[in-house]
TORKOL-4160 file (C-alpha; in steps of 0.2 Angstrom, whole numbers, padded with zeros to 4 digits, m for minus):
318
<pt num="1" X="0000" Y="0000" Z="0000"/>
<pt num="2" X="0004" Y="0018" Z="m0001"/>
<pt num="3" X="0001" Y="0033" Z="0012"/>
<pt num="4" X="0006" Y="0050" Z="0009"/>
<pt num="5" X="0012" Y="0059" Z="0026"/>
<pt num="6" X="0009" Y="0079" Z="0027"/>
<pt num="7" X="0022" Y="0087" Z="0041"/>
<pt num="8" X="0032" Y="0072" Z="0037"/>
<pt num="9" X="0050" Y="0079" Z="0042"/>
<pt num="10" X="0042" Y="0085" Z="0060"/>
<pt num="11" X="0041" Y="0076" Z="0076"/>
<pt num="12" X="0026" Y="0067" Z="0074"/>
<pt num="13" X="0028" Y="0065" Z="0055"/>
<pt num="14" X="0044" Y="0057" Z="0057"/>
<pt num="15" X="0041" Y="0044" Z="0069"/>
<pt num="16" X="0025" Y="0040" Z="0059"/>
<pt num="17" X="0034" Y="0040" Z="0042"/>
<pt num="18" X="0045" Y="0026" Z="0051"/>
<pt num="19" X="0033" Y="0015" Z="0058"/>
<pt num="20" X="0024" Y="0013" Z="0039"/>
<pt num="21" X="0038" Y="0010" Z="0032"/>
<pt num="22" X="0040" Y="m0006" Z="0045"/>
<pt num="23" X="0025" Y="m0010" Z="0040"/>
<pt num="24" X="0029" Y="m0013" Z="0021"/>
<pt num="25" X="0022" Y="0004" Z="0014"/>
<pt num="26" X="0027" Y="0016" Z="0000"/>
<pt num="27" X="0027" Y="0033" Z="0009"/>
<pt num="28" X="0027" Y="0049" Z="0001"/>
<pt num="29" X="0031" Y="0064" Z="0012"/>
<pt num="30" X="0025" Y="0079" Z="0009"/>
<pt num="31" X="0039" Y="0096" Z="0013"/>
<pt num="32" X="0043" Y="0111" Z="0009"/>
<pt num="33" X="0061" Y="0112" Z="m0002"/>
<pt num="34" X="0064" Y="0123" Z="0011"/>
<pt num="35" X="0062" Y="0110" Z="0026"/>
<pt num="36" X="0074" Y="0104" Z="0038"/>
<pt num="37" X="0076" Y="0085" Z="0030"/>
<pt num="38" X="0085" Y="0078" Z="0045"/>
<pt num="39" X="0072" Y="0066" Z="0054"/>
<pt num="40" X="0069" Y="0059" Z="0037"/>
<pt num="41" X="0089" Y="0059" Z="0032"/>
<pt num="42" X="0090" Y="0038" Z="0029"/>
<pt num="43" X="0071" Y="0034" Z="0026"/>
<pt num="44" X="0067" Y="0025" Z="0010"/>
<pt num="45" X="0055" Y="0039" Z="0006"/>
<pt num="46" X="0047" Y="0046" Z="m0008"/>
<pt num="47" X="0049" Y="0067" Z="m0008"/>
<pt num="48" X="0033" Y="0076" Z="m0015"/>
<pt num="49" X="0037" Y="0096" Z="m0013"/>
<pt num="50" X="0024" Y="0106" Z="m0011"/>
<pt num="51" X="0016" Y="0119" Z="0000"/>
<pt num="52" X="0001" Y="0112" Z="0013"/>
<pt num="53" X="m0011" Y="0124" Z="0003"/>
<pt num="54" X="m0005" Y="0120" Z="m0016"/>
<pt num="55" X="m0019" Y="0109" Z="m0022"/>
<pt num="56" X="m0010" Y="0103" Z="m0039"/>
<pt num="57" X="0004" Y="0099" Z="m0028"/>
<pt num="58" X="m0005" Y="0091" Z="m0017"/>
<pt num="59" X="m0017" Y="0080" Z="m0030"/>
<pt num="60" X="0000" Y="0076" Z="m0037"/>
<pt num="61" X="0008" Y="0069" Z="m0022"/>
<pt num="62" X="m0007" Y="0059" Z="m0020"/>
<pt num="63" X="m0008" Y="0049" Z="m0037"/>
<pt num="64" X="m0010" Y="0030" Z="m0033"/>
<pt num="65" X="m0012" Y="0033" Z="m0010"/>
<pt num="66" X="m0023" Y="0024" Z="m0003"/>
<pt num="67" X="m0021" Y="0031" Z="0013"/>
<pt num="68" X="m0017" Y="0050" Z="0020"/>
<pt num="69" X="m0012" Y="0057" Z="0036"/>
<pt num="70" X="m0014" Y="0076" Z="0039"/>
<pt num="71" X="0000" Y="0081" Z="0055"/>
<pt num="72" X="0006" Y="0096" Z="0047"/>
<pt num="73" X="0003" Y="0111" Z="0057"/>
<pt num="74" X="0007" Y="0127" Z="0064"/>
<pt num="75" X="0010" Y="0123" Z="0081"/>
<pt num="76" X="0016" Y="0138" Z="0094"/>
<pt num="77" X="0008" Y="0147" Z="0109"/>
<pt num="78" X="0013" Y="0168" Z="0111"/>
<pt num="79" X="0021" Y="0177" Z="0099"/>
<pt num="80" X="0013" Y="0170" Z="0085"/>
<pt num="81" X="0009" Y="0175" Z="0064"/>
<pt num="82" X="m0008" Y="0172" Z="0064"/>
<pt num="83" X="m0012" Y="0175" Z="0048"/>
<pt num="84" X="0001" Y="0162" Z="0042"/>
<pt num="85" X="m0008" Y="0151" Z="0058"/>
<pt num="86" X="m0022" Y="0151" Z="0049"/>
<pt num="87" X="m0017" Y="0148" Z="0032"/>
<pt num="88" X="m0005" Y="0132" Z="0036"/>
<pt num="89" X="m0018" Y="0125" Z="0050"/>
<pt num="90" X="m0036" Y="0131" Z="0041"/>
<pt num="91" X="m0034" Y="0132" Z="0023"/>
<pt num="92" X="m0019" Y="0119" Z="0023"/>
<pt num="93" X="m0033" Y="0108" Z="0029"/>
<pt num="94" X="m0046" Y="0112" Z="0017"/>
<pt num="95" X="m0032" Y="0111" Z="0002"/>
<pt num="96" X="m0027" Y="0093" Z="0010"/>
<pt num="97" X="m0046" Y="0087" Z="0011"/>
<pt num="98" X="m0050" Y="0094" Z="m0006"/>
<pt num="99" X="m0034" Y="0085" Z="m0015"/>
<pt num="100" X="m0038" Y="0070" Z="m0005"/>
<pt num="101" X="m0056" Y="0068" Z="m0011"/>
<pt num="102" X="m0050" Y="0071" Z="m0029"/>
<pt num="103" X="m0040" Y="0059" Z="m0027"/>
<pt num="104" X="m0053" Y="0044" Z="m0020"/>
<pt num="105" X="m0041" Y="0039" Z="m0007"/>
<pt num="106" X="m0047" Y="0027" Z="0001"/>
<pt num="107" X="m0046" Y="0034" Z="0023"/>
<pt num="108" X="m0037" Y="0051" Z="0030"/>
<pt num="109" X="m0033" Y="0053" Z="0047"/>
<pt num="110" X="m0031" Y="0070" Z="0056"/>
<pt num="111" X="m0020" Y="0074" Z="0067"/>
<pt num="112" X="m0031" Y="0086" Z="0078"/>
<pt num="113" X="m0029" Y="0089" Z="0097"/>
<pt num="114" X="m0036" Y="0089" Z="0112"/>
<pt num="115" X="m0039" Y="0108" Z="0113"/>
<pt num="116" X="m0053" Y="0107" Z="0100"/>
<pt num="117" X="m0065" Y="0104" Z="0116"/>
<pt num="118" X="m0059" Y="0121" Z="0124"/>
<pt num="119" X="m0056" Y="0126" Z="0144"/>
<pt num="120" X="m0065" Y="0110" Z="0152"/>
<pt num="121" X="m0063" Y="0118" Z="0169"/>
<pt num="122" X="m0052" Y="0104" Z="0176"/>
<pt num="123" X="m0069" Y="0091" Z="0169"/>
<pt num="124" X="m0061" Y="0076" Z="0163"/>
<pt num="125" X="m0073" Y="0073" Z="0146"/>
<pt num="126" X="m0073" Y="0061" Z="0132"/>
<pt num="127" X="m0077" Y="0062" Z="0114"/>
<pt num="128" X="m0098" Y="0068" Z="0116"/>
<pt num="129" X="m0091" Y="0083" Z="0125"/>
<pt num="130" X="m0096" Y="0098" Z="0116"/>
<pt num="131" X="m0088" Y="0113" Z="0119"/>
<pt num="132" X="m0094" Y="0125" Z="0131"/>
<pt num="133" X="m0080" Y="0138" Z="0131"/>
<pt num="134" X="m0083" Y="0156" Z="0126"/>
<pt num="135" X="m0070" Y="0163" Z="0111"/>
<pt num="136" X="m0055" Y="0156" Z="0109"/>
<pt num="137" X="m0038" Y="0154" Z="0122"/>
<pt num="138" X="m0025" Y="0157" Z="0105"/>
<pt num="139" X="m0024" Y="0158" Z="0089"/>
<pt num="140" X="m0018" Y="0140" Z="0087"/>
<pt num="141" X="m0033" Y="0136" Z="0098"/>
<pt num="142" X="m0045" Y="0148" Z="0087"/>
<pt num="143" X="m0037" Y="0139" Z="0070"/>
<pt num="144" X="m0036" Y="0119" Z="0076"/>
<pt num="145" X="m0057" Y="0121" Z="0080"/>
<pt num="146" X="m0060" Y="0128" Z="0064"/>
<pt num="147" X="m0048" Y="0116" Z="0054"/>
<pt num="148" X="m0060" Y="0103" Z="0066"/>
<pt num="149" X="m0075" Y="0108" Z="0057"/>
<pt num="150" X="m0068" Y="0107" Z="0040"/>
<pt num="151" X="m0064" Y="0088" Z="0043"/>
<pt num="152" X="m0081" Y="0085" Z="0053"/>
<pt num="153" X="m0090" Y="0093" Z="0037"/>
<pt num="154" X="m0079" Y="0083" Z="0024"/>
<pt num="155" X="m0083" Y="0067" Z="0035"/>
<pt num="156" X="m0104" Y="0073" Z="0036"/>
<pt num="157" X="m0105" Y="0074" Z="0017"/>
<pt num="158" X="m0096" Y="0054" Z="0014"/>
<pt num="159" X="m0078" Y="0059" Z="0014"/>
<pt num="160" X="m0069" Y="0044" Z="0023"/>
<pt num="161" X="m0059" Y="0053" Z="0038"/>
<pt num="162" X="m0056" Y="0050" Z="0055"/>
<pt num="163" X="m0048" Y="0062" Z="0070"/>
<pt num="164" X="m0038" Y="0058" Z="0082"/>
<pt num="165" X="m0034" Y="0071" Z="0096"/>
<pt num="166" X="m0019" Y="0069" Z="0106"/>
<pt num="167" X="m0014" Y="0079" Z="0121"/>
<pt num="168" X="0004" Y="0081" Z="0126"/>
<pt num="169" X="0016" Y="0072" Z="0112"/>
<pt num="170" X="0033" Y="0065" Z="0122"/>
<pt num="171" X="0046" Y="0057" Z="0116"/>
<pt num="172" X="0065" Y="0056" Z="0117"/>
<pt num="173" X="0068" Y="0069" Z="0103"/>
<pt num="174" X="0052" Y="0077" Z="0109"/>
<pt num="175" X="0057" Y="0096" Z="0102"/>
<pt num="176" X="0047" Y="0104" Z="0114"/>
<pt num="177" X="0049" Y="0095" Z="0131"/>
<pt num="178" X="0065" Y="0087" Z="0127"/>
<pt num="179" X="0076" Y="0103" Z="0128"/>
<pt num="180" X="0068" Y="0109" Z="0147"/>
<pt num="181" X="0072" Y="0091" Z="0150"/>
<pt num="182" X="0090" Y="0092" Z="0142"/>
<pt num="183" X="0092" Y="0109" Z="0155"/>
<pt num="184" X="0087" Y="0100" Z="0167"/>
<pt num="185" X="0098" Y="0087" Z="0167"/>
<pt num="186" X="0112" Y="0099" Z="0168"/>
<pt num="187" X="0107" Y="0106" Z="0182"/>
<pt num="188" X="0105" Y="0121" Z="0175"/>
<pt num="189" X="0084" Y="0123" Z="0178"/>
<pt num="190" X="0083" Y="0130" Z="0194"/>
<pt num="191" X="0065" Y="0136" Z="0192"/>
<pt num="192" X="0049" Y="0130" Z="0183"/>
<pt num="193" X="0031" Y="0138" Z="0185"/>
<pt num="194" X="0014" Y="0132" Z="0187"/>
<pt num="195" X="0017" Y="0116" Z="0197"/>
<pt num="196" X="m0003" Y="0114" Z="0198"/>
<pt num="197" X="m0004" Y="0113" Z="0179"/>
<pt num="198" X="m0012" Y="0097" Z="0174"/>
<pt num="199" X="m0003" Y="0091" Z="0157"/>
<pt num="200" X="m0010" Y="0076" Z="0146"/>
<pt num="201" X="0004" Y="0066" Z="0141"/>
<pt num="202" X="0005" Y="0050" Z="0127"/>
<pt num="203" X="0022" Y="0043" Z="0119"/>
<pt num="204" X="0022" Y="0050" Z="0100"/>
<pt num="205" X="0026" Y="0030" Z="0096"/>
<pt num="206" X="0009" Y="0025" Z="0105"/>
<pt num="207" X="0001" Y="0042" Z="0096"/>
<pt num="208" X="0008" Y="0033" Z="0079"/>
<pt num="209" X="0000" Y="0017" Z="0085"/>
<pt num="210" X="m0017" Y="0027" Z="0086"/>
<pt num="211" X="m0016" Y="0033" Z="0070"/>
<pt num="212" X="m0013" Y="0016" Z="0060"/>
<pt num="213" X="m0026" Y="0009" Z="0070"/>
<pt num="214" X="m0038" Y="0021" Z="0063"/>
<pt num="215" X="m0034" Y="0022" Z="0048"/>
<pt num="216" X="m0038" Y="0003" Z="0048"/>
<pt num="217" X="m0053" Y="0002" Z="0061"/>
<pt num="218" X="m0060" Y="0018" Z="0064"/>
<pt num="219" X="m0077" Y="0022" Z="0055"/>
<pt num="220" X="m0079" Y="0040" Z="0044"/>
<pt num="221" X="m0081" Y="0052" Z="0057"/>
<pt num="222" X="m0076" Y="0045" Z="0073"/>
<pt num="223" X="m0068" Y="0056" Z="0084"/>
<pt num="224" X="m0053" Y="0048" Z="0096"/>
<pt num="225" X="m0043" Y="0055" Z="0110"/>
<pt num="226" X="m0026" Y="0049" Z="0113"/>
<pt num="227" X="m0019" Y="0052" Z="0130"/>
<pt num="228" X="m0009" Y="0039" Z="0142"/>
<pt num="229" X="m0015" Y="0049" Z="0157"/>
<pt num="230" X="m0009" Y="0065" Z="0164"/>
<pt num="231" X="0001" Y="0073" Z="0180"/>
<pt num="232" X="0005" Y="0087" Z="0185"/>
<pt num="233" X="0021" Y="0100" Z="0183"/>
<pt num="234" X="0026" Y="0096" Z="0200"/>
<pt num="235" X="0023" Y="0078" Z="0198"/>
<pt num="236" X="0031" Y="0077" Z="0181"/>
<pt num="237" X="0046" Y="0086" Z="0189"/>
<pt num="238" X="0047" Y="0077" Z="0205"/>
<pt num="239" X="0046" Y="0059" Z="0196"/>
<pt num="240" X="0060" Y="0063" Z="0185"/>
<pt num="241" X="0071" Y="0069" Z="0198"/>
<pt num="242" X="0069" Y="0052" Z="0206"/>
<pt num="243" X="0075" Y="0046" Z="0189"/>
<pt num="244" X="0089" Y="0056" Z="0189"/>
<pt num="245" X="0094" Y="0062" Z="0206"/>
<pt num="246" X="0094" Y="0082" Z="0199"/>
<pt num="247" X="0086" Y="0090" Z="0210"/>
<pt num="248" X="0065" Y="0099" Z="0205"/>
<pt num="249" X="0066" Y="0116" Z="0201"/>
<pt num="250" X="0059" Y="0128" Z="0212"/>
<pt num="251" X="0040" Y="0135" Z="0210"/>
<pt num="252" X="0042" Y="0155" Z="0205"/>
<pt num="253" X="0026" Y="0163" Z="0212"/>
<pt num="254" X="0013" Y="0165" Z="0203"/>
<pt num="255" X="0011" Y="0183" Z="0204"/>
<pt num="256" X="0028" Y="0184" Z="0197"/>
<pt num="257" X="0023" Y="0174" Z="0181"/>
<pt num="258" X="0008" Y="0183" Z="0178"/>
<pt num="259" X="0018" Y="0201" Z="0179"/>
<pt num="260" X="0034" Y="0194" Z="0169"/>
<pt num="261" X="0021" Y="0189" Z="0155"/>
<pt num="262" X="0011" Y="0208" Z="0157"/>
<pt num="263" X="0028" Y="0216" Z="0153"/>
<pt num="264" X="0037" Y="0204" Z="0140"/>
<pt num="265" X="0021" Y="0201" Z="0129"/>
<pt num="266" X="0022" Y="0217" Z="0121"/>
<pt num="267" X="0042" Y="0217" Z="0118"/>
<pt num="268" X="0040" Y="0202" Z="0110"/>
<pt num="269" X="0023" Y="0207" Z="0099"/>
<pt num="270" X="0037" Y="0223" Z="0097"/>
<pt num="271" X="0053" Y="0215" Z="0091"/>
<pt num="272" X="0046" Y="0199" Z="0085"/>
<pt num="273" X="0053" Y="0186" Z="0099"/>
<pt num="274" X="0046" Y="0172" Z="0109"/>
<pt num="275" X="0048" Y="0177" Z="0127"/>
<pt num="276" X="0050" Y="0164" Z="0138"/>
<pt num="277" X="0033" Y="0169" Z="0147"/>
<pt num="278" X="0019" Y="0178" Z="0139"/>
<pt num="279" X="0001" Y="0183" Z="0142"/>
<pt num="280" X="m0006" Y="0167" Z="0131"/>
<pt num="281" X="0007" Y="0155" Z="0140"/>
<pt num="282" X="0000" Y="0162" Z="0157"/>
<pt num="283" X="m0016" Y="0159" Z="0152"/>
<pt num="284" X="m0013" Y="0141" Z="0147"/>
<pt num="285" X="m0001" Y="0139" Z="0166"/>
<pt num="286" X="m0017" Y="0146" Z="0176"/>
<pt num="287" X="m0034" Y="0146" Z="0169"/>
<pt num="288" X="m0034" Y="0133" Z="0157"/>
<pt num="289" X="m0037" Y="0114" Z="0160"/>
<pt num="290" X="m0041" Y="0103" Z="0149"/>
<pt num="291" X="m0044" Y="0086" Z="0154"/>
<pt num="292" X="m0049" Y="0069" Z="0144"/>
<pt num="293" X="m0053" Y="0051" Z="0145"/>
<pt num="294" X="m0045" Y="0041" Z="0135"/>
<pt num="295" X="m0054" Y="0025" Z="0135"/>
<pt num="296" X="m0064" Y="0025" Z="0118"/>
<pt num="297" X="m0049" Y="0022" Z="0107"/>
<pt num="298" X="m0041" Y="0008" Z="0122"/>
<pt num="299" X="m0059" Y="0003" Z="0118"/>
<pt num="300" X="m0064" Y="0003" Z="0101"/>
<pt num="301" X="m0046" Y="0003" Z="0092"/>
<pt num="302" X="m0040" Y="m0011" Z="0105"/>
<pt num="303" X="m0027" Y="0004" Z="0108"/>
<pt num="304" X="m0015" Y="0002" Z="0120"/>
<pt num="305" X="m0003" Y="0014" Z="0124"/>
<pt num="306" X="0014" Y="0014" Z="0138"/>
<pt num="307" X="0012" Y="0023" Z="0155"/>
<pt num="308" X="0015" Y="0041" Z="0157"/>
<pt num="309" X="0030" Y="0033" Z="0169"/>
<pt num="310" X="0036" Y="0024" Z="0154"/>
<pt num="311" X="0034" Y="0039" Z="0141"/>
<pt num="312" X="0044" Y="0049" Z="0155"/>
<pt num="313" X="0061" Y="0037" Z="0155"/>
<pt num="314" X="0059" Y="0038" Z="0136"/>
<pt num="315" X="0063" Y="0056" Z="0136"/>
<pt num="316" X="0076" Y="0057" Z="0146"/>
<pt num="317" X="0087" Y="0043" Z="0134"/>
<pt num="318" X="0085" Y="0058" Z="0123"/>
């Protein structure tokens, strides 16, 4: 069989990319000729280059897949391009479905996430939760929902796709987590904040696992979160300083964060650059928990992912 993989040179992408080809599939990978190549360096891949919002591109990588999985995405809290957001994450989407139902593939599967059900208010909610949250938490918040819809409509009108929403993606070369851990580990993390933040957490390999199985299982339209379980900062940071014998960085006080992010939100809107803290990170520290329950896709899929314990000692061999 052949799948075509969009995002495929990013951390998800990647791992995926690797786990068809164990499998016995042709992949094509969908990049920019601009993109970093690395993660896909010794893969027996084939390259299709192409934009996420160039249909003819897109309808040509997809000549002869029977399968497509839609990971790319625009993924970043704070200082942000929002228009570019929404053209990569809303119209890349539509460009994707539309090439792919030209093409007759035979099943998509989105890579969506769990912040499609908005602020749950600490609530742990499954797949019938609809979302109850006034206006949007960020742009990539505001541009997953509506990239949601598009699928959810393609899916209504007899398109063949399926969504799966992840929360937190771990791994060992987890761009996002893995360098904190990496500091960490040095010693050189002496403080953290929001130790009462709840974080979902599944291993990108089980998030992979999640994926193949709905392409292969999963009904059009079916909607499946993918989350190991969760912890907390603290606890995150406590269990691996057991692993490691680092001592857990200190909790800066909250009023702290929430002024540091008041006063480096605009110099970063100003001068283009990420602060390490900003009004939108806030927000997501302090007021916004989103909590799921997993068990539909350890249910219906037969799904069954490595604990949050096991996903942790994976990063740290990174």
């Amino acid at each position: 069989m052949k799948a075509l993989v969009t995002g495929a040179n990013g951390f998800t992408g990647s791992h995926l990319v690797q786990a068809l080809i164990d499998r016995g599939f042709e992949v094509v990978a969908l990049v920019r000729k601009t993109s970093n190549l690395w993660r896909l360096a010794k893969l027996p891949v084939q390259y299709a280059y192409g934009d996420i919002t160039d249909r003819p591109a897109l309808e040509a990588a997809m000549q002869g897949v029977q399968w497509v999985f839609h990971t790319a995405a625009y993924v970043e809290l704070g200082v942000v391009d929002a228009e570019a957001m929404e053209r990569i994450n809303v119209e890349g989407t539509r460009a994707v479905l539309e090439a792919a139902q030209a093409a007759n593939v035979e099943k998509m599967v989105y890579c969506s996430t769990i912040g499609v059900y908005g602020d749950t208010q600490g609530r742990s909610i499954d797949e019938t939760f609809q979302r109850q949250q006034q206006g949007f938490s960020s742009a990539y918040d505001r541009t997953k929902y509506l990239a949601q819809q598009l699928v959810d409509q393609a899916a209504a009108n007899g398109f063949p796709v399926v969504s799966v929403m992840p929360s937190g993606i771990f791994g060992a070369d987890d761009p996002h987590f893995g360098p904190v851990l990496k500091t960490f580990r040095q010693g050189k993390l002496k403080v953290w904040a929001g130790g009462d933040r709840i974080t979902g957490i599944v291993h990108v390999d089980d998030l992979v696992s999640a994926m193949l199985l709905a392409a292969e299982k999963a009904p059009s339209g079916s909607h499946y979160i993918i989350s190991a379980g969760e912890l907390s900062t603290r606890e995150m940071f406590d269990f691996v300083s057991q692993e490691t014998g680092v001592p857990a960085p200190r909790e800066v006080p909250q009023p702290i964060v929430r002024l540091a992010g008041t006063l480096l939100d605009p110099i970063g809107q100003l001068f283009s650059w990420q602060p390490p803290i900003s009004r939108e990170r806030v927000h997501y520290i302090y007021d916004r928990c989103v909590r799921v329950d997993a068990s539909k896709a350890q249910r219906e899929l037969g799904w069954q992912p490595r604990s949050v314990e096991e996903t942790l000692r994976d990063c740290l061999k990174g």
